[in-house]
VEXMI-552635 format. One record per residue: x, y, z of N, C-alpha, C in turn. Coordinates in steps of 0.001 Angstrom, whole numbers, plus 500000, padded with zeros to 6 digits. Atoms other than C-alpha are relative to their C-alpha. Example, Ala and Ser with C-alpha at 12.3 -4.5 7.8 and 13.67 -1.06 7.14 Angstrom:
500890498810500000512300495500507800500900501200500000/499180498810499940513670498940507140499230501090500730/
***
This chain:
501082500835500495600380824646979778500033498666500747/500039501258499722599350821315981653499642499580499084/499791500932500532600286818383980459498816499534499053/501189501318500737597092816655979596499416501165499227/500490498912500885596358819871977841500715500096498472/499186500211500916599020819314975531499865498926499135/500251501661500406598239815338975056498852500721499180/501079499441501034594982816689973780499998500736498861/499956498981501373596017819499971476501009499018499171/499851501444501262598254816572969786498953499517499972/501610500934500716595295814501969580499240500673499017/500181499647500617593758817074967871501087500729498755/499182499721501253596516818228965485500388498569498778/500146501606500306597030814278964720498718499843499098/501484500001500549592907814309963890500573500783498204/499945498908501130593736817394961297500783499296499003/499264500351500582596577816039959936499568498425499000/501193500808500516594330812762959081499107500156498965/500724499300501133592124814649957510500736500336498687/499681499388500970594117816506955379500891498898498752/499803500981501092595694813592954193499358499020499262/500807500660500562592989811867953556499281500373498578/500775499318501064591745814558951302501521500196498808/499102499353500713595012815059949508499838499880498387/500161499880500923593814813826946470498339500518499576/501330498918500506590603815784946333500026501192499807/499965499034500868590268818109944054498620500853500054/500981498998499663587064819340944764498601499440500480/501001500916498880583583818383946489499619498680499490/500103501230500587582758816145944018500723498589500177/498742500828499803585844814197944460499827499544501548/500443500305499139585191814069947960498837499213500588/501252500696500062581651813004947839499956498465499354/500076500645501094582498810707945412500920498375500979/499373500909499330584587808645948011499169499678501345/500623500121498863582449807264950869500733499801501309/498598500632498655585649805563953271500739501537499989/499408498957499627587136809171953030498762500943500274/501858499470499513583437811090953649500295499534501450/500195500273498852583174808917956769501238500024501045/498920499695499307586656809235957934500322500971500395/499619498476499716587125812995957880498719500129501014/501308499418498994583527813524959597500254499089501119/499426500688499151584624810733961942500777501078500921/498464499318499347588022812550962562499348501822500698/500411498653499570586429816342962848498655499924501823/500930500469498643583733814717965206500413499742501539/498909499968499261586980813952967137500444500874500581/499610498667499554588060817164967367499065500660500782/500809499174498810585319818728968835499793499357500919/500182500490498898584767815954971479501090500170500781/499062499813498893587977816590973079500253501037499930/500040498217499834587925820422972271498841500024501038/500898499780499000584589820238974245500415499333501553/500171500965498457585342817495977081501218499753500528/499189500221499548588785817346977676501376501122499792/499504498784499818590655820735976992499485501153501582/500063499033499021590829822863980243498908501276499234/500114498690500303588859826292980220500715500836500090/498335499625500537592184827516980443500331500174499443/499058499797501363593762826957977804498845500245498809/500825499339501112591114827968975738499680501284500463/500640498466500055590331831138977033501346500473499457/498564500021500353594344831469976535500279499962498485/499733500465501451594048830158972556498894501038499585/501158498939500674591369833360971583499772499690498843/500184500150501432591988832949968238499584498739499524/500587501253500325590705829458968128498636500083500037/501385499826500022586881829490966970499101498525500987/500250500791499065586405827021970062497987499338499804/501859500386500220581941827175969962500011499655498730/500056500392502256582236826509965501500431498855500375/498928501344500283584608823368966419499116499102500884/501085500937499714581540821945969039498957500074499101/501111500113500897579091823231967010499995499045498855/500028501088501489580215820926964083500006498655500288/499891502289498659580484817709966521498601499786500361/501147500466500070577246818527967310498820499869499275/500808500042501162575685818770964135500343498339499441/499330501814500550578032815196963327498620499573500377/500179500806499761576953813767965956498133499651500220/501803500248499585572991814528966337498990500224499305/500485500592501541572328814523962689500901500040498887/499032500820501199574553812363960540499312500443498754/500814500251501715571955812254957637499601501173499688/500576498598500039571371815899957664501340500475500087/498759499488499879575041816957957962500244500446498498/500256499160501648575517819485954572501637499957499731/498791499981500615578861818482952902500714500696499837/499106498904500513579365821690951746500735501137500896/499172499687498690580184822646955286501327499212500606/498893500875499562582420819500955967501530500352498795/499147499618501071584342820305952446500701501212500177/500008498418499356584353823739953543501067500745500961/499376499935499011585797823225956658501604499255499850/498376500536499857588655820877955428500579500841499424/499173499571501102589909822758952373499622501890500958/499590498761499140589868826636954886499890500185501047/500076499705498356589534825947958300501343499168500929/499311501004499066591829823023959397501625500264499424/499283499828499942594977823995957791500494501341500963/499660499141499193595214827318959693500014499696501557/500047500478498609594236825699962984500978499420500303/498931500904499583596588823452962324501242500641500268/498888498663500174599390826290961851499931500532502056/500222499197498721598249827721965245500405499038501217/499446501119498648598394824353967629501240499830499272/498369500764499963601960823674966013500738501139500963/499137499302499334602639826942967608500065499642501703/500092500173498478601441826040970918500421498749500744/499273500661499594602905822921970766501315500054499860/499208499877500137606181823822970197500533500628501168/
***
């Protein structure tokens, strides 16, 4: 794996890990919704993730990571980023509480 391929997949495990702590005391969407500085932080942070999954991960190492849903992780950066006010919660909620702990499981392997 090059280097700067690695710097990146920390950057994104870092992002996740953000997230998840951010949410640790949410209990469910409501709870989430219900906090605006954690709302804008996680969609922040996920918005993160896909900009350097899209612009700064090799095609390499992603054709290499299969099991990573690589197009879902821009697709949600570009829903962030090119409509905020239209972005459906119940996808961002969605995505923290069954998508980002397993991902996260997967880059610890590849960083290790």
């Amino acid at each position: 794996m090059k280097s700067k391929d690695k710097q990146v997949l920390q950057k994104i495990y870092n992002h996740i890990n953000s997230v998840l702590r951010y949410c640790m005391d949410c209990t469910s969407l409501d709870d989430f919704q219900a906090n605006s500085m954690c709302v804008e932080a996680c969609v922040f942070n996920l918005m993160q993730i896909g900009e350097l999954a899209k612009t700064e991960l090799s095609d390499e190492i992603k054709l290499s990571m299969t099991s990573i849903p690589w197009k879902q992780i821009y697709g949600l950066r570009n829903r962030i980023v090119h409509g905020y006010s239209g972005v459906d919660m119940n996808i961002i909620w969605d995505v923290i509480q069954n998508d980002l702990a397993p991902l996260k499981k997967e880059l610890e392997a590849y960083l290790e």
